[in-house]
Structures are given as C-alpha cells and as structure tokens.
LUMBA-587918 format. One record per atom (N, C-alpha, C): residue number from 1; residue in three letters; x, y, z. Coordinates in Angstrom, 3 decimals. Each point is the difference from the previous one (the first is absolute). Example, Ala and Ser with C-alpha at 12.3 -4.5 7.8 and 13.67 -1.06 7.14 Angstrom:
! LUMBA-587918
+-----+-----+----------+----------+----------+
!   n ! res !     east !    north !       up !
+-----+-----+----------+----------+----------+
!   1 ! ALA !   13.190 !   -5.690 !    7.800 !
!   1 ! ALA !   -0.890 !    1.190 !    0.000 !
!   1 ! ALA !    0.900 !    1.200 !    0.000 !
!   2 ! SER !   -0.350 !    1.050 !   -0.720 !
!   2 ! SER !    0.820 !    1.190 !    0.060 !
!   2 ! SER !   -0.770 !    1.090 !    0.730 !
+-----+-----+----------+----------+----------+
END
This chain:
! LUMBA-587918
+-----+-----+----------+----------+----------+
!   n ! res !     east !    north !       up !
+-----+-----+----------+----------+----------+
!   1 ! UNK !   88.457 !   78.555 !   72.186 !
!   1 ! UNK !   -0.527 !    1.209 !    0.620 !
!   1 ! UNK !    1.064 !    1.089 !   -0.106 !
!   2 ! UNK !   -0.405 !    1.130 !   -0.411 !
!   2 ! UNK !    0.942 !    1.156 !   -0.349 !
!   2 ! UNK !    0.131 !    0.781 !    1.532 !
!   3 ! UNK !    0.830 !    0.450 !   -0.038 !
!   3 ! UNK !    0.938 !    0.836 !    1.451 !
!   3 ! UNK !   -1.768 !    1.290 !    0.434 !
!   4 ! UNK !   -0.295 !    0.466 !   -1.164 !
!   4 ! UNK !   -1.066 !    0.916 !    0.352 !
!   4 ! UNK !   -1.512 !   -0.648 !    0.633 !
!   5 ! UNK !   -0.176 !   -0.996 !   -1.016 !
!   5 ! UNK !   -0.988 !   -0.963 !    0.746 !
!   5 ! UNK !    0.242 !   -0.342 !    1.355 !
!   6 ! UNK !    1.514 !   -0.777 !    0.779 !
!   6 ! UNK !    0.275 !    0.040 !    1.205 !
!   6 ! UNK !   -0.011 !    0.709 !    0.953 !
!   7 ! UNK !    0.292 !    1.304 !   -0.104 !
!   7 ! UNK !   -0.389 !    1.431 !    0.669 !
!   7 ! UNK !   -1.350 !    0.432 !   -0.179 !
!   8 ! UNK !   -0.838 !   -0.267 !   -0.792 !
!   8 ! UNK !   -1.178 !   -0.075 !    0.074 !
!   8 ! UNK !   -0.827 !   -0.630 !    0.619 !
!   9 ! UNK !    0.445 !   -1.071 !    0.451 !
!   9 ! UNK !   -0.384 !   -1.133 !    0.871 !
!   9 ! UNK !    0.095 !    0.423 !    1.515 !
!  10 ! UNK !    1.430 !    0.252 !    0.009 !
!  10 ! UNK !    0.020 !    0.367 !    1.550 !
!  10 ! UNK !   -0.117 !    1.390 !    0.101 !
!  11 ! UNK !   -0.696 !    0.476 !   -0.491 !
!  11 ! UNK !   -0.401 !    1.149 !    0.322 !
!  11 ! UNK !   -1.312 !    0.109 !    0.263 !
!  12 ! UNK !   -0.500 !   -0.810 !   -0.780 !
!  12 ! UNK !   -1.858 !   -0.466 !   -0.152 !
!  12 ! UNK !   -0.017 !   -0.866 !    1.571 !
!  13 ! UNK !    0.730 !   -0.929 !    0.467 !
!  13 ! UNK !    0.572 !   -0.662 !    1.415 !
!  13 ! UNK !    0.087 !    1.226 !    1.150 !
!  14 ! UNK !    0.538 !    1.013 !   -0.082 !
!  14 ! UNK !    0.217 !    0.822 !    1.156 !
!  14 ! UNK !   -0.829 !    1.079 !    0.070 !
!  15 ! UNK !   -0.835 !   -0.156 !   -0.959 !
!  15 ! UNK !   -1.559 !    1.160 !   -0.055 !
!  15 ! UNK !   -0.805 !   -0.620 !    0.723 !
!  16 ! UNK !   -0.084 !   -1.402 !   -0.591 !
!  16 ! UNK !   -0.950 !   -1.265 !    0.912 !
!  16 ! UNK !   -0.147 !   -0.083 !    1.581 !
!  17 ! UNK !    1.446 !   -0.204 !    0.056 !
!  17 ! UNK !    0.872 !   -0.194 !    1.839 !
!  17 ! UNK !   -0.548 !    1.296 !    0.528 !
!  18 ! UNK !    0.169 !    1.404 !   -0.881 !
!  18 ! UNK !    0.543 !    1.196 !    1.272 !
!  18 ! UNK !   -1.608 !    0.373 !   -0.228 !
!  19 ! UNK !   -0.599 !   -0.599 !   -0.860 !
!  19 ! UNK !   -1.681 !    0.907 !   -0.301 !
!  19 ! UNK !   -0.304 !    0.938 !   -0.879 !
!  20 ! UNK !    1.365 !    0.624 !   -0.384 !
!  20 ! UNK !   -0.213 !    0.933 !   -0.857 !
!  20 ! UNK !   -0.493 !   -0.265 !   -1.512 !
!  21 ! UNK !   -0.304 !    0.993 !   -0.584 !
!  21 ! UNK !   -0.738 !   -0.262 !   -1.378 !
!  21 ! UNK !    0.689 !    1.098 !   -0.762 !
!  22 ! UNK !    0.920 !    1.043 !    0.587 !
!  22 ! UNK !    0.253 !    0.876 !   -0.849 !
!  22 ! UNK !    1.715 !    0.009 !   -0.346 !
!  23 ! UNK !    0.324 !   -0.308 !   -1.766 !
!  23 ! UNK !    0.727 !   -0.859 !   -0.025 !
!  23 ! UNK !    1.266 !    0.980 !    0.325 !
!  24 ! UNK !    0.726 !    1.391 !   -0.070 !
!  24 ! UNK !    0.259 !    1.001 !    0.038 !
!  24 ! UNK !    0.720 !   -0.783 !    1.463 !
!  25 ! UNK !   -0.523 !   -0.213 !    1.082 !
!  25 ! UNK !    0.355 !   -0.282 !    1.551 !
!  25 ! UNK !    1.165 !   -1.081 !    0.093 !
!  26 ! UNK !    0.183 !   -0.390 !   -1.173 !
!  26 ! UNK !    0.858 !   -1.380 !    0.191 !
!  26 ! UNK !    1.168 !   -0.182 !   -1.203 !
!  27 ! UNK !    1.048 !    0.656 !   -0.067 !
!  27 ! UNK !    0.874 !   -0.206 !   -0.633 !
!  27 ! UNK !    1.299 !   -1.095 !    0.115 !
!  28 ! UNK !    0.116 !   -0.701 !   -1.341 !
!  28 ! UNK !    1.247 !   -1.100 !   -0.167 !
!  28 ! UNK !    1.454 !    0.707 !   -0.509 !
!  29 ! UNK !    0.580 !    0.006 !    0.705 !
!  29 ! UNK !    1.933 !    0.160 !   -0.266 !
!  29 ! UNK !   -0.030 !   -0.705 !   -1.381 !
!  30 ! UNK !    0.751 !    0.742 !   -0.718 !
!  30 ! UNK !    0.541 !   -0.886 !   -1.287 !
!  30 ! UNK !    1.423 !    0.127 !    0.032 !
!  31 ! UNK !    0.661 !   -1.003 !   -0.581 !
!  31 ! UNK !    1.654 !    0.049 !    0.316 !
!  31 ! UNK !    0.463 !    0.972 !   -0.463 !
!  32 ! UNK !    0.949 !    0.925 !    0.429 !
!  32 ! UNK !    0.670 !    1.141 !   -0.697 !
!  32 ! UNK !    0.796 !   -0.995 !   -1.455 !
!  33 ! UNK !   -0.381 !    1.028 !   -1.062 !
!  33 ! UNK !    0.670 !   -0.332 !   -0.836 !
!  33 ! UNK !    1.599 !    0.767 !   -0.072 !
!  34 ! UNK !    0.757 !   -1.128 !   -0.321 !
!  34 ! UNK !    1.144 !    0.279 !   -0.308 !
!  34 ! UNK !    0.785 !    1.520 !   -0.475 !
!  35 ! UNK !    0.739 !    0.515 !    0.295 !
!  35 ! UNK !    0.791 !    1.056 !    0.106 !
!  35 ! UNK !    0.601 !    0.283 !   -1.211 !
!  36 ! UNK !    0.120 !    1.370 !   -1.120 !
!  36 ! UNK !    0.962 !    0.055 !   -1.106 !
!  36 ! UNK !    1.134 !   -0.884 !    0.230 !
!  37 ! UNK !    1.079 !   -0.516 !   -1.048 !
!  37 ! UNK !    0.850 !   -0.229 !   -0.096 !
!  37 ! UNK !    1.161 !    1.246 !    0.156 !
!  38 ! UNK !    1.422 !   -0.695 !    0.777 !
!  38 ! UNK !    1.282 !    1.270 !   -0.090 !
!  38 ! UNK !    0.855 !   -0.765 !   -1.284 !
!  39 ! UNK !    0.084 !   -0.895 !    0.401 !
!  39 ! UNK !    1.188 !   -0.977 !   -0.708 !
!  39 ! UNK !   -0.771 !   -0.962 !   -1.113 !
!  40 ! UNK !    0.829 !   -0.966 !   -0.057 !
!  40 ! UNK !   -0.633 !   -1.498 !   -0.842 !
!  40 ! UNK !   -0.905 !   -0.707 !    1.057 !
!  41 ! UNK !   -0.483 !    0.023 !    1.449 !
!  41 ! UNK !   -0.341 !   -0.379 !    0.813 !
!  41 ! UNK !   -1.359 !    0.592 !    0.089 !
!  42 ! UNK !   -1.100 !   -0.907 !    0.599 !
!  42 ! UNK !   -0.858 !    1.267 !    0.456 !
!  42 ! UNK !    0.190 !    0.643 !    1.394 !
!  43 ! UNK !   -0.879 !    0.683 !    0.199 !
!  43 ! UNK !    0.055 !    0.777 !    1.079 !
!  43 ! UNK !   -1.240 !   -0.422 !    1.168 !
!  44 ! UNK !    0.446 !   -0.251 !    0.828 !
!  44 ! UNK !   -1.113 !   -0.919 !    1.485 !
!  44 ! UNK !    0.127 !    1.015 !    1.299 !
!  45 ! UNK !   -1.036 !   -0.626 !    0.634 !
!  45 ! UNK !   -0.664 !    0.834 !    1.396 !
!  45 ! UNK !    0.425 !   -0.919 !    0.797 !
!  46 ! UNK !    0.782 !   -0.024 !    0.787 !
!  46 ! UNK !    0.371 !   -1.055 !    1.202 !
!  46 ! UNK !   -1.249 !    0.147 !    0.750 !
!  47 ! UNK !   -0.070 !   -1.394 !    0.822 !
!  47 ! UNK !   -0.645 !   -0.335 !    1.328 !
!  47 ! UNK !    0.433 !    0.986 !    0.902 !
!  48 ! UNK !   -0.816 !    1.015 !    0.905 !
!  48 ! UNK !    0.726 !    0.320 !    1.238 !
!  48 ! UNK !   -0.480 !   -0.595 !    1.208 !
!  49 ! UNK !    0.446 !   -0.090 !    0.858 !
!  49 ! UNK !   -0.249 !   -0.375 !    1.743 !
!  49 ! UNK !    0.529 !    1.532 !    0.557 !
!  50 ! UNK !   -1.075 !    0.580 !    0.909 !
!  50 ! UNK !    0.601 !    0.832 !    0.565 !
!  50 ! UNK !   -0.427 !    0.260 !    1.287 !
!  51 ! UNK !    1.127 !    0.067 !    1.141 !
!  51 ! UNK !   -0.430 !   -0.618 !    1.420 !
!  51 ! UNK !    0.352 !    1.935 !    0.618 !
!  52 ! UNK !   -0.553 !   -0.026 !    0.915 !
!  52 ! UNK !    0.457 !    1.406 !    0.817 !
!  52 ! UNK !    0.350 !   -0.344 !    1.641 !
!  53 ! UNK !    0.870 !    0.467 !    0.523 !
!  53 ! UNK !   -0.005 !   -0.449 !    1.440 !
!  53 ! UNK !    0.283 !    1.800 !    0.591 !
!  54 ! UNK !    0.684 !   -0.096 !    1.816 !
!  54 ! UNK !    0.228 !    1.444 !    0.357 !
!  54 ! UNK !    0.794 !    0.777 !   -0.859 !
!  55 ! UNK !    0.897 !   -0.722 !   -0.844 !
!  55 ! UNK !    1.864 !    0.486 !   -0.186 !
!  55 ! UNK !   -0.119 !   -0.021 !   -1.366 !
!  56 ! UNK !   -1.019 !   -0.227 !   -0.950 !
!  56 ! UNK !    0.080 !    0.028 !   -1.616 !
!  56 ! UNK !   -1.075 !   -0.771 !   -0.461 !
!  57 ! UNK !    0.300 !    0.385 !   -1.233 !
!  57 ! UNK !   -1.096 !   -0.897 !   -1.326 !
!  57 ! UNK !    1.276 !   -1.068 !   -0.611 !
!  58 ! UNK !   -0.675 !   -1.280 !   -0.033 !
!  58 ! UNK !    0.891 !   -0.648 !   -0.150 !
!  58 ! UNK !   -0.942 !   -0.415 !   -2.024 !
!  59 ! UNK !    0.746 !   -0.252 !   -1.094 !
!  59 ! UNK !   -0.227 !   -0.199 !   -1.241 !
!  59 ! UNK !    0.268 !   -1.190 !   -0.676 !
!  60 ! UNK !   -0.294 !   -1.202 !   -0.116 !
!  60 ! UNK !    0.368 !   -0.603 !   -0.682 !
!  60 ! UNK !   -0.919 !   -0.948 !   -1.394 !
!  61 ! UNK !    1.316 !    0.209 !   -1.083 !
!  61 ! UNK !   -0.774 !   -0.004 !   -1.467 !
!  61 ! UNK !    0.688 !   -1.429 !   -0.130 !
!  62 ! UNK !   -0.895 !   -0.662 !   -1.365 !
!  62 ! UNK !    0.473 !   -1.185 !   -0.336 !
!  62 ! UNK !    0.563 !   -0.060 !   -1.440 !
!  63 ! UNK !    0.990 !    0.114 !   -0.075 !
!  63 ! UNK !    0.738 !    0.096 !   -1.356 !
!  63 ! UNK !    0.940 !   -0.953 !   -0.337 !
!  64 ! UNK !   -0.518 !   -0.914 !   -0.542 !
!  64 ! UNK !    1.052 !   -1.379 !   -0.427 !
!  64 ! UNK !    0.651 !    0.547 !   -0.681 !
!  65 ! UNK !    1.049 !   -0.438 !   -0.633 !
!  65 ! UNK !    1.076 !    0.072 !   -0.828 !
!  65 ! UNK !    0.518 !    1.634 !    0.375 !
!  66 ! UNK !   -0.644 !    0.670 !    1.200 !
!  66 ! UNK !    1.220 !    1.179 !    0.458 !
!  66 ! UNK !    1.581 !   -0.476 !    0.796 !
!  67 ! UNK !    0.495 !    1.429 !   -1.076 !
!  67 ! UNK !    1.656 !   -0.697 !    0.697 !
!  67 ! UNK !   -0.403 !    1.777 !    1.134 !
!  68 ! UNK !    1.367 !   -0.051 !    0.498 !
!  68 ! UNK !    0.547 !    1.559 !    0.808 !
!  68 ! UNK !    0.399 !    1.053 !   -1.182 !
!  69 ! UNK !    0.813 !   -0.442 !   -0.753 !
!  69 ! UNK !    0.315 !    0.746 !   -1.126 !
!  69 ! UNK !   -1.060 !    0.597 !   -0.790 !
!  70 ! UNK !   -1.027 !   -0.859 !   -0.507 !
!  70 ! UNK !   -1.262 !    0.349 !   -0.758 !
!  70 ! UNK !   -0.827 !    1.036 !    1.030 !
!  71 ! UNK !    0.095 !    0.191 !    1.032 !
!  71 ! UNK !   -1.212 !    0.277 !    0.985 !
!  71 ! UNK !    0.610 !    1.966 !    0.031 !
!  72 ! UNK !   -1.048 !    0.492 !    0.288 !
!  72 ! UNK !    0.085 !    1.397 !    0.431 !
!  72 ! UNK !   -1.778 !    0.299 !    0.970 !
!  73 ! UNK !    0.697 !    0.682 !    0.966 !
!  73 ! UNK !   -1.105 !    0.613 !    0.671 !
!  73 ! UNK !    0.242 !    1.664 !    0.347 !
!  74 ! UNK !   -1.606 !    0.530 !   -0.527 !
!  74 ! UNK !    0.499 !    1.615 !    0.262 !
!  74 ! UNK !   -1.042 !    0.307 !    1.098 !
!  75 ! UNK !    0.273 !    1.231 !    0.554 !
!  75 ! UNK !   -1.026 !    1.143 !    0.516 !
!  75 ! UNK !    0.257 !    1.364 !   -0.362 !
!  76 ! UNK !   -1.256 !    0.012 !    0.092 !
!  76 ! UNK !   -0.548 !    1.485 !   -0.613 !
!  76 ! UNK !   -0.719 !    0.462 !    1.057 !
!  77 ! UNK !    0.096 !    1.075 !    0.627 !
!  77 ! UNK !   -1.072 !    0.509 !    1.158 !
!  77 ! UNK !   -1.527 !    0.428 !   -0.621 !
!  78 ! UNK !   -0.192 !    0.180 !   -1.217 !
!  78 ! UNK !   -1.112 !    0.405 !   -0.486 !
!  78 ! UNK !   -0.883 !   -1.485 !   -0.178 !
!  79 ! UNK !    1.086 !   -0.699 !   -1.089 !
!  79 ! UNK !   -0.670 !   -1.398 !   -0.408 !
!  79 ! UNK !   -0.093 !   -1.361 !    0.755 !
!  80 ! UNK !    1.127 !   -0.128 !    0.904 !
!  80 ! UNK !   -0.016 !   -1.034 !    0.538 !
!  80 ! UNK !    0.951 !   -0.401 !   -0.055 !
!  81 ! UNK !    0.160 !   -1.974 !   -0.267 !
!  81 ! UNK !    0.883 !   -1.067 !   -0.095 !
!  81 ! UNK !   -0.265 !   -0.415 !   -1.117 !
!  82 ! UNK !    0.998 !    0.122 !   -1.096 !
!  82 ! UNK !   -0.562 !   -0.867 !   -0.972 !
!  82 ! UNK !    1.868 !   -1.108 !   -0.116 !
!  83 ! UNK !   -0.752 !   -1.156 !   -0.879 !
!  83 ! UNK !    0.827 !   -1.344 !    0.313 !
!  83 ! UNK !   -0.116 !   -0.220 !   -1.569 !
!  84 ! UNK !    1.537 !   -0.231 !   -0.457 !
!  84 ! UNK !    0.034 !   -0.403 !   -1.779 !
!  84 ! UNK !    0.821 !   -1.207 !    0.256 !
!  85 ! UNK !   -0.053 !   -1.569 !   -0.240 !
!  85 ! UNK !    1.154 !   -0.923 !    0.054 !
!  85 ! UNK !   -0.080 !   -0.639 !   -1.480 !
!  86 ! UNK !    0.967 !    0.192 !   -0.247 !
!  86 ! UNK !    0.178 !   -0.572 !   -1.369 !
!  86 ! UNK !    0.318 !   -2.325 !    0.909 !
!  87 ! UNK !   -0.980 !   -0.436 !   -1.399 !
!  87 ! UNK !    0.188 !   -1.362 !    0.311 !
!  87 ! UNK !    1.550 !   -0.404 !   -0.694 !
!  88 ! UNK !   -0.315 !   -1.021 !    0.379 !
!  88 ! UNK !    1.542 !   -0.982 !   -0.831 !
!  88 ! UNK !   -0.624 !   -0.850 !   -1.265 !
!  89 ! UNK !    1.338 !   -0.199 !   -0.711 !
!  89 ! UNK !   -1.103 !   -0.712 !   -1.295 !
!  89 ! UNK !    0.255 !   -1.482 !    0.374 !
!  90 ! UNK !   -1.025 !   -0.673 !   -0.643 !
!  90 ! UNK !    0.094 !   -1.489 !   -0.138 !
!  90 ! UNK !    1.116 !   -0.687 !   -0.556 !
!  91 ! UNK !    0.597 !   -0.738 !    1.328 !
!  91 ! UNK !    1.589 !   -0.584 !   -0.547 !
!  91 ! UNK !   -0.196 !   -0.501 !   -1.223 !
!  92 ! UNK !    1.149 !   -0.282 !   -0.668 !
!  92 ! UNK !    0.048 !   -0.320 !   -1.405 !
!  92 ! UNK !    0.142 !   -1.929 !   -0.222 !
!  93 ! UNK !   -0.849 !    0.204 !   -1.594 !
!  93 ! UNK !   -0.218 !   -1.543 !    0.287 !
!  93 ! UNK !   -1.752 !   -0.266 !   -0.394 !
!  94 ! UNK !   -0.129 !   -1.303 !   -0.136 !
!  94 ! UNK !   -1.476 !   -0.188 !   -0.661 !
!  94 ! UNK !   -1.068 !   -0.065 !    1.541 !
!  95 ! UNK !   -1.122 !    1.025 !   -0.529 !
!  95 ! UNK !   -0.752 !   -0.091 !    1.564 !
!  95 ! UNK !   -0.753 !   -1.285 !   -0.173 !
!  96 ! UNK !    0.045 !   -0.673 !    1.072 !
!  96 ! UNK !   -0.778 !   -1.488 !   -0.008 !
!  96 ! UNK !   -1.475 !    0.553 !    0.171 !
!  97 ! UNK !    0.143 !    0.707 !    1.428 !
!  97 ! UNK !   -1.422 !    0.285 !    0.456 !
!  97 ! UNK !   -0.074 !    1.756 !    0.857 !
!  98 ! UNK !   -0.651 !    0.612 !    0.164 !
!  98 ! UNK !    0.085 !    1.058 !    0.488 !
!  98 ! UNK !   -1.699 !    0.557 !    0.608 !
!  99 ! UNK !    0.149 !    0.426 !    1.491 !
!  99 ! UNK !   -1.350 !    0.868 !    0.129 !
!  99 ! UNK !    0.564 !    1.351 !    0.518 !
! 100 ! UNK !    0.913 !    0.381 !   -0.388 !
! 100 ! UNK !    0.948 !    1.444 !    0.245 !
! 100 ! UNK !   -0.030 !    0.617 !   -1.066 !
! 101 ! UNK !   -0.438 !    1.289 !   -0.362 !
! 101 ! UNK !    0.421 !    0.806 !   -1.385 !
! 101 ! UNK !    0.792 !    0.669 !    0.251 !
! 102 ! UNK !    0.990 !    0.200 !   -0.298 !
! 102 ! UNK !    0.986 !    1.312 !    0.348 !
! 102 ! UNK !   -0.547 !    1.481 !   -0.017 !
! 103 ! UNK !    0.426 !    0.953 !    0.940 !
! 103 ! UNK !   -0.696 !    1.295 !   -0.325 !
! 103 ! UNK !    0.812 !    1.157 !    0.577 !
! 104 ! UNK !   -0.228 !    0.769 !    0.187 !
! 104 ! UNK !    0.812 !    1.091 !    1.134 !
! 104 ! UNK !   -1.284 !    0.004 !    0.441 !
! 105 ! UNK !    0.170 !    0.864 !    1.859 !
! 105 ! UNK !   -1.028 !    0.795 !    0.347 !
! 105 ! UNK !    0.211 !    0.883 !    0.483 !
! 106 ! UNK !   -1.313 !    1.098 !    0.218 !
! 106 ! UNK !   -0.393 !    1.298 !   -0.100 !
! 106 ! UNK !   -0.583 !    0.038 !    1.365 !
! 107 ! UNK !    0.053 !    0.707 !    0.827 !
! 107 ! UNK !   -1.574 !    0.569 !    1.072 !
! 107 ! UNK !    0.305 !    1.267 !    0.410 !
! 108 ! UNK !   -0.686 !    0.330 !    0.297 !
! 108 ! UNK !    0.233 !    1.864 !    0.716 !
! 108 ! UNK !   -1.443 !   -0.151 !    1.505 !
! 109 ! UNK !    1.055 !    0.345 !    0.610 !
! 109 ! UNK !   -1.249 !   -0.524 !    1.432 !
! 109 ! UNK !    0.221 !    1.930 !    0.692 !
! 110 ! UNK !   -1.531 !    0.206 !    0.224 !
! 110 ! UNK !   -0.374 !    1.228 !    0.694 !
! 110 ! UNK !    0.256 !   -0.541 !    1.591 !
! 111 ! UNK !    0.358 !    0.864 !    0.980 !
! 111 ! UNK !    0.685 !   -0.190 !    1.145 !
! 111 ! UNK !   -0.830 !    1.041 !    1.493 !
! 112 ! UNK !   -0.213 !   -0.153 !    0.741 !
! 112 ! UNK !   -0.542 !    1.071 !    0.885 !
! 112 ! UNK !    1.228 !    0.933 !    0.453 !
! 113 ! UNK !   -0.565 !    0.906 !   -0.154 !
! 113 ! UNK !    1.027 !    1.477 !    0.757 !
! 113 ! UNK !    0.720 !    0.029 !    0.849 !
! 114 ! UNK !    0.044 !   -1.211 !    1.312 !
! 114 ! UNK !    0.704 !   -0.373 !    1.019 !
! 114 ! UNK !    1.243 !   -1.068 !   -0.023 !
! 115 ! UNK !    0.011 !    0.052 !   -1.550 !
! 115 ! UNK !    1.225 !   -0.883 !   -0.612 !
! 115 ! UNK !    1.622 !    0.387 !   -0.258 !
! 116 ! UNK !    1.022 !   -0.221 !    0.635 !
! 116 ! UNK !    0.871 !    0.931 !   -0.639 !
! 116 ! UNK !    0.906 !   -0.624 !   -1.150 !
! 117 ! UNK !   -0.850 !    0.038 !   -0.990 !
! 117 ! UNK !    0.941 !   -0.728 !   -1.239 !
! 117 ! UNK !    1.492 !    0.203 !   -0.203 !
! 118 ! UNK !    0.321 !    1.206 !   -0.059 !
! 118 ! UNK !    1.113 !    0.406 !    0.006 !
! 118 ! UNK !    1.487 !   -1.146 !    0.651 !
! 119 ! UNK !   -0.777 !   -0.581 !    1.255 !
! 119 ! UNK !    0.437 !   -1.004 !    0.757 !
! 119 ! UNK !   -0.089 !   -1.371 !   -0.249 !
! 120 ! UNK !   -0.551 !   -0.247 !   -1.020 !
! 120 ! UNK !   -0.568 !   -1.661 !   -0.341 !
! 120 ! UNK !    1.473 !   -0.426 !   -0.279 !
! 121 ! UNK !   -0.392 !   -1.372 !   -0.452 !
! 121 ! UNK !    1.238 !   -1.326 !    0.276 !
! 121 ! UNK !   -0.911 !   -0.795 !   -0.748 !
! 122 ! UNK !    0.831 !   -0.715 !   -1.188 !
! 122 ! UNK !   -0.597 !   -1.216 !   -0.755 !
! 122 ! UNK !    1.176 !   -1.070 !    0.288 !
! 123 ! UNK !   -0.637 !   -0.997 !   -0.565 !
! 123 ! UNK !    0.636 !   -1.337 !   -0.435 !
! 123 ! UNK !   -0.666 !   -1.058 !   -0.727 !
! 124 ! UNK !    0.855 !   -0.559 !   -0.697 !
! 124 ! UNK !   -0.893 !   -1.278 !   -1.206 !
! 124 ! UNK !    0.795 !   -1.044 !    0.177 !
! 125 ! UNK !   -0.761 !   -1.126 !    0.232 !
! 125 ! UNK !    0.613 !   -1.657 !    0.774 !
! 125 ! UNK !   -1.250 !   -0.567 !   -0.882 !
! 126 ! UNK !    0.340 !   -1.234 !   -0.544 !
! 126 ! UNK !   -0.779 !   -0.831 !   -0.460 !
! 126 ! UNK !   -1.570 !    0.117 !   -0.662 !
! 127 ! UNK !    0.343 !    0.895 !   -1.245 !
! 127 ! UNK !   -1.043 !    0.774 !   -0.687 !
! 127 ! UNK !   -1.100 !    1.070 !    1.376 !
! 128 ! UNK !    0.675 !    0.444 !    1.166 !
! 128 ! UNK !   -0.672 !    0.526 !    0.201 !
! 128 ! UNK !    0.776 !    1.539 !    0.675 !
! 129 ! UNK !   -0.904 !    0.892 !   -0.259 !
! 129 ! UNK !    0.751 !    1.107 !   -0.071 !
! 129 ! UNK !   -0.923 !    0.832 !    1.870 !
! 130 ! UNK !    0.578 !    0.498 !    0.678 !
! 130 ! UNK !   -0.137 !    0.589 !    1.105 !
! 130 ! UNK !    0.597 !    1.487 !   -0.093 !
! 131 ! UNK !   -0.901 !    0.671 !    0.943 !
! 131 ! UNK !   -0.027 !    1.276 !    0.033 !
! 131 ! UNK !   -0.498 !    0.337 !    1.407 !
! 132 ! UNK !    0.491 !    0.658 !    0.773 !
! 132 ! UNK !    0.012 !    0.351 !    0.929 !
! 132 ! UNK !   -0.250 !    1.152 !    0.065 !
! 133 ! UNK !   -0.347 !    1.155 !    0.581 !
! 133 ! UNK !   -0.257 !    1.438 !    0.058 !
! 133 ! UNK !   -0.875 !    0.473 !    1.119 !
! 134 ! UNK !    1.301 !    0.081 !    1.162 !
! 134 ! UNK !   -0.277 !    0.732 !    1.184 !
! 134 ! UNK !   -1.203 !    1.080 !    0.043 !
! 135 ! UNK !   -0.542 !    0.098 !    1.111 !
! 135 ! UNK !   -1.221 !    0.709 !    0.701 !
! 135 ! UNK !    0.863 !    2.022 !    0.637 !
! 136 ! UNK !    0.032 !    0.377 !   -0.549 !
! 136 ! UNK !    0.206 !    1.455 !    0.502 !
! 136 ! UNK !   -0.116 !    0.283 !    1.506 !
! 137 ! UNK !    1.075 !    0.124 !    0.830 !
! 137 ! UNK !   -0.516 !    0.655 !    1.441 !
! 137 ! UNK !   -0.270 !    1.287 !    0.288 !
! 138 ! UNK !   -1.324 !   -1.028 !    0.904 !
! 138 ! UNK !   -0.923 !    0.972 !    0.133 !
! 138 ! UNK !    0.363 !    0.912 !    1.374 !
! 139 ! UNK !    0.232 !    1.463 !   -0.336 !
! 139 ! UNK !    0.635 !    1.045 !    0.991 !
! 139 ! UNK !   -1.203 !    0.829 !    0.654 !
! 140 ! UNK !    0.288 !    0.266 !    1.205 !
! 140 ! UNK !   -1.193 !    1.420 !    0.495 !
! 140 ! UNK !    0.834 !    0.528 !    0.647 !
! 141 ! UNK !   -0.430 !    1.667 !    0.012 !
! 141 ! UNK !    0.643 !    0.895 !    0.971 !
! 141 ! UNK !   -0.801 !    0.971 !    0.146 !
! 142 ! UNK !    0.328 !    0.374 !    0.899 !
! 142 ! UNK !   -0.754 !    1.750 !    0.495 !
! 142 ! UNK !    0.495 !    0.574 !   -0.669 !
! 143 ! UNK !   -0.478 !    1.235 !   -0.461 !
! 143 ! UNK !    0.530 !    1.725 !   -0.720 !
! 143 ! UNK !   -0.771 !    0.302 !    0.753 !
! 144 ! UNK !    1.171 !    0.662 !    0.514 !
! 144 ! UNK !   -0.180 !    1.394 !    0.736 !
! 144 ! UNK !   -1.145 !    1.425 !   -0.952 !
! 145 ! UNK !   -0.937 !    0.382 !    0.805 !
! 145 ! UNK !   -0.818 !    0.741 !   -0.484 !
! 145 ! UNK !    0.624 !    1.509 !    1.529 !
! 146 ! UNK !    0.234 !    1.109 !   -1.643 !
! 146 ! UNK !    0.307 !    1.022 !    0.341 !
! 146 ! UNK !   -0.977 !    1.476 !    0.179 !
! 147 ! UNK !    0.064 !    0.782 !    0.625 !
! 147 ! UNK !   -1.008 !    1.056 !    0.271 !
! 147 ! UNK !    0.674 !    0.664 !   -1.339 !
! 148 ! UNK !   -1.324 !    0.970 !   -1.097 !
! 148 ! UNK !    0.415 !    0.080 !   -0.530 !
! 148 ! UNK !   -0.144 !    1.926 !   -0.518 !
+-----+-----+----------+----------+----------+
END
C-alpha cells in the first residue's frame, strides 16, 4: 500500500466518523520535507517542546550530535528566534549499524510581542538545546493630563 493510498484511507475513516462528505473539511499533515543543504550535511527541522509559565517561554529543541561550539541562537525583533546547530560527524571507523543521519539544524520560531528576546539565555546538554526568553514587565502609570 502506497503512503497516498494510506491517507486516503484515513481520510475516507474521518469523513465516515465526523459525517462529513465534503472532502476539502479534512486535511492530512505530510512530513516537512527536508531543508537545502549549507555544508556536506543536510539541513533538518528540530523537534520543538515549548512550555510558557508567569516569568517566560521556555524552548526546547532536539538536536543530537549538537555540541555548544556548533550551536548559535539569534533575535531579531522583527523575525523572531531562529536556532542553527551544526551536528557532529560520525566518529571514525566502520559503521556497524546506525538510525542517526548526521545533519545540522535550522528553525526560526515567531514569538508573541510580550517576549523580551533581547534577554533570552540558551544552553545545549545532551543533544538538547534550551532557550529561555523572559516575559517583558508589564508597567502602568498615570499621565498626567494637562489643560490645554
């Protein structure tokens, strides 16, 4: 059975379930395909997890073979957060077995307005890379309104 036949299936399945007949109402995710190449490596979309509490947006990507050295994180007040980690290559030596491809990765994450990037804080521990980026305080005051 081909990948399109399968999505065809469960799609023909959730017209059934929800009642609908009009096929337009029910769309399937297809995996993002892979990213240009920078290097000899390709280029990948990390996993994100991204949690929010009172005090920040908390970020975390999954990037095996990231070191600290390979890693950069920027902000841009227009664009956002974007995240480039170059991977590590495959130690040297005959590969027995492997379900790891080597790659760098790429993401650029859009952010809400109440973010103060400027202030963020990363770190990368055990292929996983964290990003932190404090919540802006929030100020009120009176102005004075003058006769005019």
């Amino acid at each position: 059975m081909t990948w399109n036949e399968v999505v065809a299936n469960v799609r023909e399945k959730l017209r059934r379930t929800l009642g609908r007949s009009d096929e337009q109402d029910i769309q399937v995710a297809t995996p993002t395909p892979r990213l240009e190449q920078l290097g000899n490596v390709p280029l990948a979309r990390p996993p994100l997890d991204v949690y929010e509490n009172d005090k920040e947006i908390l970020i975390q990507a999954d990037v095996p073979g990231g070191t600290r050295d390979g890693a950069t994180v920027g902000w841009d007040e227009s664009r956002g957060l974007t995240l480039l980690v170059k991977g590590e290559a495959l130690p040297a030596g005959s590969l027995w077995a492997s379900e790891y491809q080597p790659c760098d990765w790429y993401r650029a994450i859009g952010l809400p307005d109440y973010v103060d990037g400027a202030r963020a804080t990363s770190t990368i521990k055990d292929g996983v890379l964290t990003v932190r980026v404090p919540k802006r305080v929030a100020s009120t005051r009176l102005i004075p309104v003058k006769a005019g």
